[in-house]
PASEBA-1860 file (N, C-alpha, C; in nm, 3 decimals):
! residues 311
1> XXXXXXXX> 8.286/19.047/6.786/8.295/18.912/6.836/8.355/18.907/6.975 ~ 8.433/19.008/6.987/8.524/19.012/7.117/8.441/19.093/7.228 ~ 8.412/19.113/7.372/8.407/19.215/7.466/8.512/19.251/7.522 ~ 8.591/19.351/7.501/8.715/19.452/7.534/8.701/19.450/7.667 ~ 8.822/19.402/7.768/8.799/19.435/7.907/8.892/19.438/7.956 ~ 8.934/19.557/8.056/9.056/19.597/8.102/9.056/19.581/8.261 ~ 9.168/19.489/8.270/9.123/19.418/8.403/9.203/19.448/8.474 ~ 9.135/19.475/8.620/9.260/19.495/8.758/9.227/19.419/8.840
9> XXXXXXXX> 9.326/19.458/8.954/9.352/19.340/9.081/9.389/19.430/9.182 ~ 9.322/19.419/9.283/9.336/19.447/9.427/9.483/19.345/9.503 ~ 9.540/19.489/9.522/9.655/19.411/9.572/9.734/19.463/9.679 ~ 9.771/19.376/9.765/9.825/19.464/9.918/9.942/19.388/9.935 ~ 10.074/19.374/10.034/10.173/19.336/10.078/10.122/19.186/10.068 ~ 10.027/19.145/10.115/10.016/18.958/10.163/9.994/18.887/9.983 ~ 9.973/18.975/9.869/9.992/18.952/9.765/10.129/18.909/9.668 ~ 10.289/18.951/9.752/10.352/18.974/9.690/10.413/18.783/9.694
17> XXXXXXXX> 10.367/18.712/9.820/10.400/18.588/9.840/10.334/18.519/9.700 ~ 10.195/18.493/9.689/10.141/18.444/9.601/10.180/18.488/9.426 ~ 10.250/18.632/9.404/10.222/18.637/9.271/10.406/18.595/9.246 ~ 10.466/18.597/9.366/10.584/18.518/9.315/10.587/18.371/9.280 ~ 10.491/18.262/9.337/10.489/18.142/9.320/10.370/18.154/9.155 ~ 10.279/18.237/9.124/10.227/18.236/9.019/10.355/18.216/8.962 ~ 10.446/18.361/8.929/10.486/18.402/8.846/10.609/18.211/8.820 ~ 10.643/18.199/8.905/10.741/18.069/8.871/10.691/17.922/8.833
25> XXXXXXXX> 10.530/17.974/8.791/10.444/17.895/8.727/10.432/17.854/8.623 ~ 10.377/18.043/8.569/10.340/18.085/8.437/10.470/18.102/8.338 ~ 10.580/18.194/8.433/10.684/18.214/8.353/10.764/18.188/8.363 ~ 10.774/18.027/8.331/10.939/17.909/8.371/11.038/17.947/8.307 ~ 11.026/18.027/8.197/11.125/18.055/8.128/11.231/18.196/8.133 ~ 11.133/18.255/8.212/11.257/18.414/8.299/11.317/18.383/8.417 ~ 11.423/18.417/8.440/11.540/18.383/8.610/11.412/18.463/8.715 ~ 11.380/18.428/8.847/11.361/18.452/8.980/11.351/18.600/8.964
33> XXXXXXXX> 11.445/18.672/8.941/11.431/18.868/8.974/11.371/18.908/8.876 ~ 11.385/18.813/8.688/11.330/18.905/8.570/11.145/18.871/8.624 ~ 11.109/18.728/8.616/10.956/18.775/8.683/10.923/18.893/8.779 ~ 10.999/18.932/8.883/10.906/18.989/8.974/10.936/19.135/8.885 ~ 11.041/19.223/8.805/11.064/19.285/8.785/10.929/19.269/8.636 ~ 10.905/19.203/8.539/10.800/19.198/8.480/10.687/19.241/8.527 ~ 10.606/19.127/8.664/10.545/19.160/8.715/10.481/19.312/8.776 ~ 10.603/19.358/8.836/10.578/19.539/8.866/10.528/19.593/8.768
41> XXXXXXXX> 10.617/19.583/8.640/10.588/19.662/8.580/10.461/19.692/8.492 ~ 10.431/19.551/8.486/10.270/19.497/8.447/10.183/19.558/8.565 ~ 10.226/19.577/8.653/10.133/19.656/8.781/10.104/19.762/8.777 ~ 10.194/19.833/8.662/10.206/20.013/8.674/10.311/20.065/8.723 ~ 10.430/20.000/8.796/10.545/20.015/8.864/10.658/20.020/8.836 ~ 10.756/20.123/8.829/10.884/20.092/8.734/11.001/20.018/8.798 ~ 10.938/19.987/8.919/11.041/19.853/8.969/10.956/19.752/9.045 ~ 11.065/19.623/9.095/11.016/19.566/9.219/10.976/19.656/9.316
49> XXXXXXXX> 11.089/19.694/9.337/11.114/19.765/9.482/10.962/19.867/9.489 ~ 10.912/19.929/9.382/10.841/20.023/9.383/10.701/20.025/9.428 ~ 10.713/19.876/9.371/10.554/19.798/9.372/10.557/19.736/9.494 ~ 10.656/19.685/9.573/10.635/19.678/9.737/10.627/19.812/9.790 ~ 10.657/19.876/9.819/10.639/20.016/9.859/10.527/20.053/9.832 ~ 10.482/20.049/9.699/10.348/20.117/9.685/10.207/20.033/9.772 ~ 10.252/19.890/9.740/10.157/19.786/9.825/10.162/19.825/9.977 ~ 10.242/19.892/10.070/10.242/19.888/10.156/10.051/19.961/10.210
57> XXXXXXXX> 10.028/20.005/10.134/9.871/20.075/10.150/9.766/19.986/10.001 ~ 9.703/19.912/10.039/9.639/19.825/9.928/9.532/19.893/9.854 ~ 9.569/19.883/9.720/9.556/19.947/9.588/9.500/19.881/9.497 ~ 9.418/19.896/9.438/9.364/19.837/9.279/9.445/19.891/9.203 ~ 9.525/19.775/9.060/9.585/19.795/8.932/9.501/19.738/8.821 ~ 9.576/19.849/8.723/9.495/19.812/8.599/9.608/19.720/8.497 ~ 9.601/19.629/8.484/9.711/19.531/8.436/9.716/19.611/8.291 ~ 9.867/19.597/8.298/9.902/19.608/8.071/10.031/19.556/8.095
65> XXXXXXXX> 10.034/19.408/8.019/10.115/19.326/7.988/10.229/19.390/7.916 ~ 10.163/19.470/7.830/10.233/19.513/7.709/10.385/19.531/7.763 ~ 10.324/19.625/7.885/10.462/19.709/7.883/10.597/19.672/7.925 ~ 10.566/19.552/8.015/10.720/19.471/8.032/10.785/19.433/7.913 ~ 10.680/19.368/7.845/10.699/19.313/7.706/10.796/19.396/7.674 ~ 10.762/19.546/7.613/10.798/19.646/7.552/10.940/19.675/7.595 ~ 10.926/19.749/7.695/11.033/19.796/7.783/11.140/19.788/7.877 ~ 11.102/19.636/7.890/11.180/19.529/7.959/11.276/19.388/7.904
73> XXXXXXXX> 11.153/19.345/7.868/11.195/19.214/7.789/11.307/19.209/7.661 ~ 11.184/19.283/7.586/11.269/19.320/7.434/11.467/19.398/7.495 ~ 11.470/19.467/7.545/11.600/19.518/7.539/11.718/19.438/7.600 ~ 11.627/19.263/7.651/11.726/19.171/7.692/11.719/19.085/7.621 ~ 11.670/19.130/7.483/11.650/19.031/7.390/11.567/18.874/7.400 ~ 11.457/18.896/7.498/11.366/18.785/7.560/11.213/18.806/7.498 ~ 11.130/18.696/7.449/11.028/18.725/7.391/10.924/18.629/7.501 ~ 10.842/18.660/7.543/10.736/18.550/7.606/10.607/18.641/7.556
81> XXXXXXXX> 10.481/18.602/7.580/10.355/18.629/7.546/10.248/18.681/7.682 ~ 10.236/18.801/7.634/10.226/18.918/7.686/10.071/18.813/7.820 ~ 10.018/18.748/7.703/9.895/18.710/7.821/9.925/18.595/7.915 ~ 10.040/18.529/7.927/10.082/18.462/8.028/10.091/18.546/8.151 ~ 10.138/18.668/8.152/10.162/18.770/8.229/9.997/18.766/8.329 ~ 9.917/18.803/8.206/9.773/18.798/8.227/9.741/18.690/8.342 ~ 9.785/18.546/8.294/9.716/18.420/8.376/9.875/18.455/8.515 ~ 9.909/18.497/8.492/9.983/18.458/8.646/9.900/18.515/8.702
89> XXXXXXXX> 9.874/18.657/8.662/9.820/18.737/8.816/9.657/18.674/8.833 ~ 9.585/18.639/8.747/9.490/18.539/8.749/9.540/18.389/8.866 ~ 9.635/18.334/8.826/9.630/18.231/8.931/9.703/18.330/9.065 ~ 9.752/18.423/9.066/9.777/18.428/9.214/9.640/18.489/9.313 ~ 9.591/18.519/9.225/9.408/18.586/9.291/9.318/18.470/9.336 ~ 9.343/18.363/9.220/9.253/18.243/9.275/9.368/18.183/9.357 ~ 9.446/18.191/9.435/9.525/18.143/9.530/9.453/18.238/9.682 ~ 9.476/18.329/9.624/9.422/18.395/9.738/9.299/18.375/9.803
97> XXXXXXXX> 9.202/18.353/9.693/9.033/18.350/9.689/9.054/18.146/9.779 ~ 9.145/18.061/9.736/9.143/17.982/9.753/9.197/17.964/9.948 ~ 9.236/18.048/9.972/9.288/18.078/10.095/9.216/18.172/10.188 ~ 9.127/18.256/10.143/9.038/18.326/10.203/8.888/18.231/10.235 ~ 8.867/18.179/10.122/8.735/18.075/10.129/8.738/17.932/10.157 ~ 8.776/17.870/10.250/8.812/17.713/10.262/8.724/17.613/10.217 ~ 8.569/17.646/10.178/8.477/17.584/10.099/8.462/17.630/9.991 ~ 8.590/17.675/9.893/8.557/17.705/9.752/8.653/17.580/9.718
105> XXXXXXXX> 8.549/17.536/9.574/8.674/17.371/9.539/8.624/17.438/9.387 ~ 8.699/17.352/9.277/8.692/17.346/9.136/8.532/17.329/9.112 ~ 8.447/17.262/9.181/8.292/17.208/9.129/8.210/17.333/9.168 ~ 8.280/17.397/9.256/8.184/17.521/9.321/8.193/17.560/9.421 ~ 8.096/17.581/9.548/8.119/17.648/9.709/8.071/17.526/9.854 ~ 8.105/17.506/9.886/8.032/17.373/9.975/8.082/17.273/10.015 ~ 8.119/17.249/10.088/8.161/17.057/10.141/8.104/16.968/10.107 ~ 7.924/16.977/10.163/7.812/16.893/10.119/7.812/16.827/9.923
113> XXXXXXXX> 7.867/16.919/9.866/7.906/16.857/9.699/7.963/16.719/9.735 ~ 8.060/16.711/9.826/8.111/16.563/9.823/8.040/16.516/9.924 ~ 8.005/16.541/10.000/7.899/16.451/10.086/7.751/16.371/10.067 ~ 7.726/16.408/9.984/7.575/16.439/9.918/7.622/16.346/9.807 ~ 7.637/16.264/9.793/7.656/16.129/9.687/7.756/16.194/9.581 ~ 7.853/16.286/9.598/7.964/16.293/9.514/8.098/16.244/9.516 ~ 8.130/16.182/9.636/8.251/16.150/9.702/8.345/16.092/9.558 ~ 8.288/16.016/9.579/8.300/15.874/9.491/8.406/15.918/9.352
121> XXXXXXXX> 8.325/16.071/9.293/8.407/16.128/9.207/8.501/16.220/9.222 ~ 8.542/16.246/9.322/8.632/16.352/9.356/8.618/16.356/9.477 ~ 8.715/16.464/9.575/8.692/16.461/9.697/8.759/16.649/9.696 ~ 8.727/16.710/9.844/8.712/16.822/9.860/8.895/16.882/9.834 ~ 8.979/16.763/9.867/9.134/16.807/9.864/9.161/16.838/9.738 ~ 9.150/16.746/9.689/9.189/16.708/9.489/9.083/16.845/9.417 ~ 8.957/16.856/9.447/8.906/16.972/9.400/8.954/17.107/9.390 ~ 8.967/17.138/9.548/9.091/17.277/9.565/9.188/17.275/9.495
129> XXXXXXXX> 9.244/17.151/9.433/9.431/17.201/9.429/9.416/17.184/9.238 ~ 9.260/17.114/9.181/9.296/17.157/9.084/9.201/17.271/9.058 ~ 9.188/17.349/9.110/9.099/17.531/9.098/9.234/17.601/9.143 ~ 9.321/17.513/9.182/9.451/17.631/9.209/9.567/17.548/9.069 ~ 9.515/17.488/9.007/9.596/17.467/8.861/9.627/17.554/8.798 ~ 9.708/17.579/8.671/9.729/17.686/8.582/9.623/17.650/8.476 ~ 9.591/17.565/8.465/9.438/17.553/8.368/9.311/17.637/8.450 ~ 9.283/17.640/8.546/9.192/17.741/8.644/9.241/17.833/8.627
137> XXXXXXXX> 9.344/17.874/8.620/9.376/18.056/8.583/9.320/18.088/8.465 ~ 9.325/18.072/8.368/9.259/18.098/8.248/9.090/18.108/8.267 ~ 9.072/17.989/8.326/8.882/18.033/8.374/8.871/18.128/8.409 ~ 9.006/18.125/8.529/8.943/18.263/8.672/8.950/18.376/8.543 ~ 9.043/18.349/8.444/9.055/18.519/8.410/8.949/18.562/8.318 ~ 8.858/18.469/8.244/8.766/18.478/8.154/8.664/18.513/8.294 ~ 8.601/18.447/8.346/8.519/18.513/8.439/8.532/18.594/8.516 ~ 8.674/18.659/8.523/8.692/18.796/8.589/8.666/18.938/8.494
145> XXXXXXXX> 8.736/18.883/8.359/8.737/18.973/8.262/8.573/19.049/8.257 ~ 8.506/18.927/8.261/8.330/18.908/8.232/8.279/19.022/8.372 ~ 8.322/18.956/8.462/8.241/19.018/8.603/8.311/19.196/8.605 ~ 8.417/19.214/8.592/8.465/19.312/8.556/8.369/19.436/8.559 ~ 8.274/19.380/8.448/8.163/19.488/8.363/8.054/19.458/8.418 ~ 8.030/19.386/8.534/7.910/19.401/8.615/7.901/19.492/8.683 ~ 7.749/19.526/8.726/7.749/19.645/8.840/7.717/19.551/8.978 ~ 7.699/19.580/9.132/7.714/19.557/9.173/7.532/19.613/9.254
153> XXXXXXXX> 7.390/19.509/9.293/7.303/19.590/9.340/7.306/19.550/9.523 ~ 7.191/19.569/9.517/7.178/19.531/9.691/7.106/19.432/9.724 ~ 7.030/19.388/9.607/6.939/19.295/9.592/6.971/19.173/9.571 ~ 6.968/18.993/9.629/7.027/18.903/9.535/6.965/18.901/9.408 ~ 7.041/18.849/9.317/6.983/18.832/9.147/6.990/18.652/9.124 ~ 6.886/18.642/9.159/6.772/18.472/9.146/6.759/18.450/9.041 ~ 6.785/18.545/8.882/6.712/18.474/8.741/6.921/18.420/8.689 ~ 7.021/18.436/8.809/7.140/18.373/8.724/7.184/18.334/8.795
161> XXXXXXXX> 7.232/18.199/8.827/7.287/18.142/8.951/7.426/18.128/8.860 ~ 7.553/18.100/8.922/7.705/18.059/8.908/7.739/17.972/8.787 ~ 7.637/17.867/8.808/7.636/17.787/8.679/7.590/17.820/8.583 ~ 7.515/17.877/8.583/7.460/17.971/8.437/7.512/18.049/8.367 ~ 7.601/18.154/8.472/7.650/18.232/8.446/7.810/18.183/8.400 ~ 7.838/18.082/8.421/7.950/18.020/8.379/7.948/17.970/8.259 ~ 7.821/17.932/8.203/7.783/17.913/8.044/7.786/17.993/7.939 ~ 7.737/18.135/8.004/7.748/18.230/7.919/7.895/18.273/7.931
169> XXXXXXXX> 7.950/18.306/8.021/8.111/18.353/8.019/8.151/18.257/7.925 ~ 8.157/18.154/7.938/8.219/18.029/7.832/8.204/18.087/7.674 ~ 8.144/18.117/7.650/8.108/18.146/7.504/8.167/18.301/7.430 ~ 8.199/18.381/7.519/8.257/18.460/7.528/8.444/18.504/7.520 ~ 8.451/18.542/7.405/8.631/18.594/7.347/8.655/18.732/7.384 ~ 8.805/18.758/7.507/8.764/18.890/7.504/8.890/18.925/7.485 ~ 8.873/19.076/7.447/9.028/19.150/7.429/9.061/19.199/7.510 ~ 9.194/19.197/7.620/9.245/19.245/7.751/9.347/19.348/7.644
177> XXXXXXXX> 9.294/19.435/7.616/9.380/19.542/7.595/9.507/19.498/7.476 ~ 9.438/19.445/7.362/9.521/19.360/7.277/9.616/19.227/7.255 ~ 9.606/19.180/7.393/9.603/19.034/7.420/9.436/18.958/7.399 ~ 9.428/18.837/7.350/9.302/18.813/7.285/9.299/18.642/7.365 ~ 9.172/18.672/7.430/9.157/18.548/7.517/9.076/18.483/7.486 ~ 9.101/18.339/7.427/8.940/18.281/7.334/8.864/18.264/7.440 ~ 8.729/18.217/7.343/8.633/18.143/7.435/8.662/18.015/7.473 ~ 8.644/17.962/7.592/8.687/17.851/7.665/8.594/17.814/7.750
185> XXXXXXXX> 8.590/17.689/7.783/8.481/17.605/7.870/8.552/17.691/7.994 ~ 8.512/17.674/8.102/8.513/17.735/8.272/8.470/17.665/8.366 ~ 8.474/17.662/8.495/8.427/17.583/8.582/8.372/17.674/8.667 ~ 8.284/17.597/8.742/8.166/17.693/8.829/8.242/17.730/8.949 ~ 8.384/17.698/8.955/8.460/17.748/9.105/8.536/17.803/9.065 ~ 8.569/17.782/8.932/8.655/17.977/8.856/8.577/18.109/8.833 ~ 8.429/18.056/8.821/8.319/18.182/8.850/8.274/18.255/8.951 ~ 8.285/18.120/9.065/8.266/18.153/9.170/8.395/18.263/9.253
193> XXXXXXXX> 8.502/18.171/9.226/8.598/18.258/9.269/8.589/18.384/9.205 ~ 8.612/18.418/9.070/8.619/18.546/9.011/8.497/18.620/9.053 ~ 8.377/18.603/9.095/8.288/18.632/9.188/8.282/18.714/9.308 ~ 8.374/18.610/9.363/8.419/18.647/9.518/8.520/18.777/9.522 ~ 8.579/18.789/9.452/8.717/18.843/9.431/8.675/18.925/9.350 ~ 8.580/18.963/9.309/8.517/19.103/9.273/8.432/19.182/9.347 ~ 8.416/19.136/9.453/8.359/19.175/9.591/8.214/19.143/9.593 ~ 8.123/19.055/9.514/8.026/19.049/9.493/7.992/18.918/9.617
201> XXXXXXXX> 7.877/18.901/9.716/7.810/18.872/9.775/7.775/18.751/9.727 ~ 7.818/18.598/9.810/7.783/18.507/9.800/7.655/18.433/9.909 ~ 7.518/18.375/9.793/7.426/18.279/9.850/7.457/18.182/9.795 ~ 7.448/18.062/9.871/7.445/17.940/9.844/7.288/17.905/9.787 ~ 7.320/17.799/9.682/7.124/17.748/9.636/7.122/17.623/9.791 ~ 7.020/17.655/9.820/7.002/17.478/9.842/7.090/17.420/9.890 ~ 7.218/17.484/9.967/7.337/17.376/10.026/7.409/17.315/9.915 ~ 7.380/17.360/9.807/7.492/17.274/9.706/7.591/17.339/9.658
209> XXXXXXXX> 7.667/17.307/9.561/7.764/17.373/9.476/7.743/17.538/9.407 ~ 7.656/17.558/9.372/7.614/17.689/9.311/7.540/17.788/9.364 ~ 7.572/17.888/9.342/7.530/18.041/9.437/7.462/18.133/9.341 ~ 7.381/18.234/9.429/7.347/18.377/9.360/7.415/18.497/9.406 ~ 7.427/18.586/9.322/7.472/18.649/9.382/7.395/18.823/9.358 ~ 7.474/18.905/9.374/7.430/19.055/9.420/7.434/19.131/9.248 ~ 7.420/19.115/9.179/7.513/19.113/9.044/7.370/19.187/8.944 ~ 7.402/19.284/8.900/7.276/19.392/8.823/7.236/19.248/8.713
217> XXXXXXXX> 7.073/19.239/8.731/7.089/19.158/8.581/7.017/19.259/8.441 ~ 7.040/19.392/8.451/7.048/19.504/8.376/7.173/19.477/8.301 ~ 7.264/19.486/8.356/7.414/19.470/8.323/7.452/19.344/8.272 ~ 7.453/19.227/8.322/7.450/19.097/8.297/7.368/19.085/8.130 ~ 7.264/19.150/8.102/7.166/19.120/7.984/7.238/19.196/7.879 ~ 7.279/19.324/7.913/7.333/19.420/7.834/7.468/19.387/7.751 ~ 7.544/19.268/7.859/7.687/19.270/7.805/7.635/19.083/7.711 ~ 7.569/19.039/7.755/7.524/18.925/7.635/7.452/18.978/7.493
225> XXXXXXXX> 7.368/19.092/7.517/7.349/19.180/7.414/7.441/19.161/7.334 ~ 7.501/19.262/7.397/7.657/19.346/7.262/7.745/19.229/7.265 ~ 7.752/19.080/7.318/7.811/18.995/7.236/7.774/18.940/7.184 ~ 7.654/18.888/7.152/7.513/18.848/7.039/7.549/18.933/6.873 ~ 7.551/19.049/6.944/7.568/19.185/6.815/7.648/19.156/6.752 ~ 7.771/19.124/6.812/7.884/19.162/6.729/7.912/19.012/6.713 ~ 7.898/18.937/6.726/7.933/18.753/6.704/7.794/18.705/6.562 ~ 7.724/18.792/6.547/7.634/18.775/6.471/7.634/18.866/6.325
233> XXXXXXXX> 7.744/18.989/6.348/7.767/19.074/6.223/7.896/19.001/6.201 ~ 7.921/18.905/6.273/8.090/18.918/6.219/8.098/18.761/6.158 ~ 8.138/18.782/5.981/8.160/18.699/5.895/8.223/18.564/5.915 ~ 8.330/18.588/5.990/8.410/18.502/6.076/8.350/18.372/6.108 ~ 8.210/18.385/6.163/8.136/18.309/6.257/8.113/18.142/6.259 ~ 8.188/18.092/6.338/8.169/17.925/6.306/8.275/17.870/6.225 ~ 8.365/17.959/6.200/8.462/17.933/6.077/8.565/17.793/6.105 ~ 8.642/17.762/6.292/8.675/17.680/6.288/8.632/17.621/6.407
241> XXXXXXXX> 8.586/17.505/6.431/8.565/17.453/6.546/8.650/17.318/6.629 ~ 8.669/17.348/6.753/8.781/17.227/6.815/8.697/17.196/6.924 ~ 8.754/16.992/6.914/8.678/16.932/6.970/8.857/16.857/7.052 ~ 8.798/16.883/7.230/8.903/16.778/7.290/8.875/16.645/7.290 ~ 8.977/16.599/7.253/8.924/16.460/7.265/8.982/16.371/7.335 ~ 8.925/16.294/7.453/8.997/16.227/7.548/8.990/16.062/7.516 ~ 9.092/15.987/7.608/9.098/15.849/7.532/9.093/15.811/7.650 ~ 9.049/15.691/7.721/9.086/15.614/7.848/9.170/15.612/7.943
249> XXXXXXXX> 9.280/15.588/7.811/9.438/15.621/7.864/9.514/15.719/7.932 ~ 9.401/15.813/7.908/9.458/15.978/7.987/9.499/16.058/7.858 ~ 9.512/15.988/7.738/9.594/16.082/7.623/9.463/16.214/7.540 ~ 9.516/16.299/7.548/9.412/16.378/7.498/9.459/16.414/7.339 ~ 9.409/16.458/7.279/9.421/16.494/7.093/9.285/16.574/7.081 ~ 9.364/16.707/6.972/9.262/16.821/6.962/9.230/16.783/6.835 ~ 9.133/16.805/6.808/9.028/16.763/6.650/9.009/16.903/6.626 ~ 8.994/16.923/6.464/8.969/17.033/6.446/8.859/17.015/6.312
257> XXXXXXXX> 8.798/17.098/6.273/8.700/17.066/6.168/8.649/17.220/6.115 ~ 8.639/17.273/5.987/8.656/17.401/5.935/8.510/17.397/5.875 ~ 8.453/17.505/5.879/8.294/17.543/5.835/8.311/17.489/5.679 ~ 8.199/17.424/5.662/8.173/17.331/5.498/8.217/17.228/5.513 ~ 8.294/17.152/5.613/8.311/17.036/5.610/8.266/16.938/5.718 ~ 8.292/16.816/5.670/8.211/16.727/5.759/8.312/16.629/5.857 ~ 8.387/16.598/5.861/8.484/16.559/5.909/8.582/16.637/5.981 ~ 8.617/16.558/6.150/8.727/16.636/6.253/8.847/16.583/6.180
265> XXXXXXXX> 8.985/16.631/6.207/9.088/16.619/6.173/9.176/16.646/6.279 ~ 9.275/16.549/6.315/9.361/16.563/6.456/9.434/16.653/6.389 ~ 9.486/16.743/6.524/9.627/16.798/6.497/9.679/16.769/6.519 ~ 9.745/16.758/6.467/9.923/16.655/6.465/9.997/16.732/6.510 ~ 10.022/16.822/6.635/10.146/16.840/6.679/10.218/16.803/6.812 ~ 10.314/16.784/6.862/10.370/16.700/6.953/10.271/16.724/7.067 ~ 10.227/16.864/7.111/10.109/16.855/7.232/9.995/16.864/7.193 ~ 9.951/16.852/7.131/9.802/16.828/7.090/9.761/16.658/7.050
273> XXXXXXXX> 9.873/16.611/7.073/9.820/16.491/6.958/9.885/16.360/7.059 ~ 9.766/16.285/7.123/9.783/16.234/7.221/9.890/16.219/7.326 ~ 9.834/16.321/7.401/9.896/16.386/7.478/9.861/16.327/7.623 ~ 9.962/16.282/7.730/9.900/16.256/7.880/9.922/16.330/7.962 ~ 9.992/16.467/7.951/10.002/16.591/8.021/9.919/16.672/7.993 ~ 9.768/16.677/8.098/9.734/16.784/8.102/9.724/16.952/8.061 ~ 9.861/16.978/8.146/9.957/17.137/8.123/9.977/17.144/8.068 ~ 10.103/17.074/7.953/10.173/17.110/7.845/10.035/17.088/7.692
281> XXXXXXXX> 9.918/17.025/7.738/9.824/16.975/7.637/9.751/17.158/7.619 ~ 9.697/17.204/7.784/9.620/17.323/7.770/9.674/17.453/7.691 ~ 9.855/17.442/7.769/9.919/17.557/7.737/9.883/17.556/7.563 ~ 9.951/17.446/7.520/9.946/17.416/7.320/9.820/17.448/7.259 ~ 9.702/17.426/7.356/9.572/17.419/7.315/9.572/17.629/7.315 ~ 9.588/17.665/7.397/9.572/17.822/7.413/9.619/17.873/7.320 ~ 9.744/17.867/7.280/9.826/17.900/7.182/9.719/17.884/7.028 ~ 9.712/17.740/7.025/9.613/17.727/6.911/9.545/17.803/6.869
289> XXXXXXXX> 9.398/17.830/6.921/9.352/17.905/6.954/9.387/18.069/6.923 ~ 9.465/18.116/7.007/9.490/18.248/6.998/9.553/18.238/6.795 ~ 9.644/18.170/6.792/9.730/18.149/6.638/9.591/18.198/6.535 ~ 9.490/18.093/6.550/9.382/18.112/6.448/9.322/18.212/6.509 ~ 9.263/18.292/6.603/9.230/18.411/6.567/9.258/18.490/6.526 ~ 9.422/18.535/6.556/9.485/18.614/6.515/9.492/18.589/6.338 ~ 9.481/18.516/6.282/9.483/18.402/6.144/9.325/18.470/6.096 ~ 9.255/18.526/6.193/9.114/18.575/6.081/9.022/18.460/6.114
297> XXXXXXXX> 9.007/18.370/6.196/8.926/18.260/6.211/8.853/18.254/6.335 ~ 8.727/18.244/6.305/8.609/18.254/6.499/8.608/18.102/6.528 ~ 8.644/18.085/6.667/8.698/17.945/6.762/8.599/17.912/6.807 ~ 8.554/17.776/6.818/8.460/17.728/6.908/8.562/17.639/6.976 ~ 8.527/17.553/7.090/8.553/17.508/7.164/8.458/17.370/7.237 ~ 8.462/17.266/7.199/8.440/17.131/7.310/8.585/17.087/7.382 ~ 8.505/17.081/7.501/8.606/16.957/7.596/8.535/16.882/7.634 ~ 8.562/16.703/7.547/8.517/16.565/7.619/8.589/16.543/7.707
305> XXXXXXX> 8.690/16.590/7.816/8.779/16.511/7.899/8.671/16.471/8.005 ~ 8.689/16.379/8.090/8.601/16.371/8.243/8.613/16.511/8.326 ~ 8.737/16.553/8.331/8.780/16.668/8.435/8.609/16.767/8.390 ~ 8.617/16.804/8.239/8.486/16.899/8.193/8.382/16.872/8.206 ~ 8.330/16.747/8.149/8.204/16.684/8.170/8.195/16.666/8.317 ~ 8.250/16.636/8.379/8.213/16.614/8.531/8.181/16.779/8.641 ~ 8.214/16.861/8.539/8.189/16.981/8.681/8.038/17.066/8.568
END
C-alpha cells in the first residue's frame, strides 16, 4: 500500500537561515539550540557546529529522523514525532524554491493565473505565503518523496503535466524510512516546487498555472504500477475514509465513515471538531491519520474546504 522513499536535500551554507525559521515552526516545542542540534543530526551530523562546517561545500543528505529521536531527544527525556522533523526540512526547501522562483504561488507557476480572470479569488501575495505554510510542507514532502524515484530524460514529457501528476501523488502513502506519510490532497505549487527542487526542467502549458516537465514517463508508469499492486493485494483497502468538512464560518470538522457503513460520523475531538484554525485543524488531522494506520486501517482522504477545491 505504501511506496518506501528515502529522501534527501541539497544543502549549502544559505540553507542554514531557512531551516532555522522551519525548525521554530515545526518544532515549537524544543528551546532555539535543541532544534538546530536535532536538525544536524537528522542531516547525518553529530553536531551543529559539524553540519555548518560540512555545508561550507554543498552536499546532498539523506534525512533519518530517527536518529535525533533516538540519541538525542530520548536521553533528555523529550518525545516529539520523528516526521515533524521530516516537514521542517520540507518547509525550509519550499522556502527556498519560494525564493529562487518569484512566479511560483500555491495554484502553480505564473502571474498571468491572477491576471487571466483569477484575481478576484486570490491574488499572487496571499498565494506565495500560503505555499510557504506548514500545511504546504506536507504536500512539498509527498511530492518530493514521489519525484525522488523519478529519472530524469532530455526530452519534455507532454502525456503528464503538474496537475496530473499532483493527482496521482495525492493518492499515494509513503514510508520515509519508518515514519508513515498518508495519502493527502496536494497542490499543483507543492508539485511544482518539489519539481523544481529536484532539478527537473520547467515548461509552462499555455502561459498558465501548470507545466511539463523533463521527467521519464517509463518511471512515472512504473512507480503507479507497484502502487496499484500493492493497494490492491492489501486487505486493508477502503477500510476508513475522511471527509473535511468546511462550514461558512471558517470552522472545519473531520467526518469519518468505516467500510460497511453508510453514514459520516464527526470526530469529536477539540481540533477536529469545528475548528477555525487552519494549523492546529491540519496538524490533528495528520496525527489522525498516521494513529489509524498505524491501528491496521487504509486512509482515504476528501478536503471540501475552498482553500482545496479552489487550486
Amino acid at each position: 500500500m505504501m511506496i518506501v522513499s528515502h529522501v534527501s536535500y541539497n544543502l549549502d551554507m544559505s540553507d542554514l537561515a531557512r531551516l532555522k525559521v522551519a525548525a521554530s515552526v515545526l518544532l515549537p516545542e524544543l528551546s532555539p539550540t535543541w532544534r538546530l542540534e536535532v536538525m544536524a543530526r537528522a542531516a547525518g551530523s553529530l553536531t551543529y557546529a559539524s553540519l555548518r562546517a560540512k555545508l561550507k561545500t554543498p552536499c546532498a543528505v539523506v534525512l533519518d529522523p530517527a536518529i535525533p529521536v533516538r540519541v538525542f531527544l530520548e536521553d533528555r527525556a523529550v518525545s516529539i514525532d520523528p516526521l515533524k522533523i521530516h516537514l521542517a526540512f520540507a518547509h525550509a526547501a519550499v522556502l527556498r524554491m519560494l525564493e529562487d522562483h518569484p512566479h511560483l504561488h500555491h495554484h502553480g507557476y505564473g502571474a498571468e493565473y491572477f491576471i487571466n480572470g483569477h484575481g478576484a479569488r486570490s491574488s499572487m501575495a496571499a498565494s506565495r505565503t500560503e505555499l510557504a505554510g506548514t500545511v504546504a510542507a506536507g504536500e512539498f514532502l509527498r511530492a518530493h518523496a514521489f519525484l525522488q524515484k523519478i529519472k530524469k530524460i532530455e526530452t519534455v514529457n507532454r502525456s503528464r503535466s503538474s496537475y496530473g501528476l499532483k493527482h496521482v501523488v495525492e493518492k499515494i502513502a509513503f514510508d520515509l524510512g519508518g515514519q508513515i506519510l498518508p495519502a493527502n490532497y496536494i497542490t499543483n505549487g507543492a508539485l511544482i516546487a518539489a519539481a523544481l527542487y529536484n532539478g527537473f526542467d520547467l515548461h509552462r502549458i499555455d502561459h498558465g498555472p501548470n507545466a511539463h516537465f523533463n521527467m521519464s514517463k517509463r518511471s512515472i508508469e512504473a512507480l503507479i504500477s507497484e502502487h496499484k499492486a500493492s493497494a490492491s493485494s492489501d486487505p486493508r483497502r477502503m477500510d476508513l475514509e475522511l471527509v473535511v468538512d468546511w462550514h461558512p464560518s471558517g470552522r472545519r470538522t473531520l467526518k469519518k465513515r468505516e467500510v460497511g457503513t453508510t453514514r459520516y460520523s464527526d470526530v469529536k475531538t477539540e481540533s477536529l471538531f469545528g475548528n477555525l484554525d487552519d494549523k492546529t485543524f491540519y496538524e490533528a488531522l495528520s496525527k489522525f491519520e498516521t494513529m489509524n494506520i498505524a491501528l491496521g486501517y487504509y486512509v482515504t482522504l476528501r478536503d471540501h474546504s475552498p482553500q482545496a477545491s479552489a487550486a
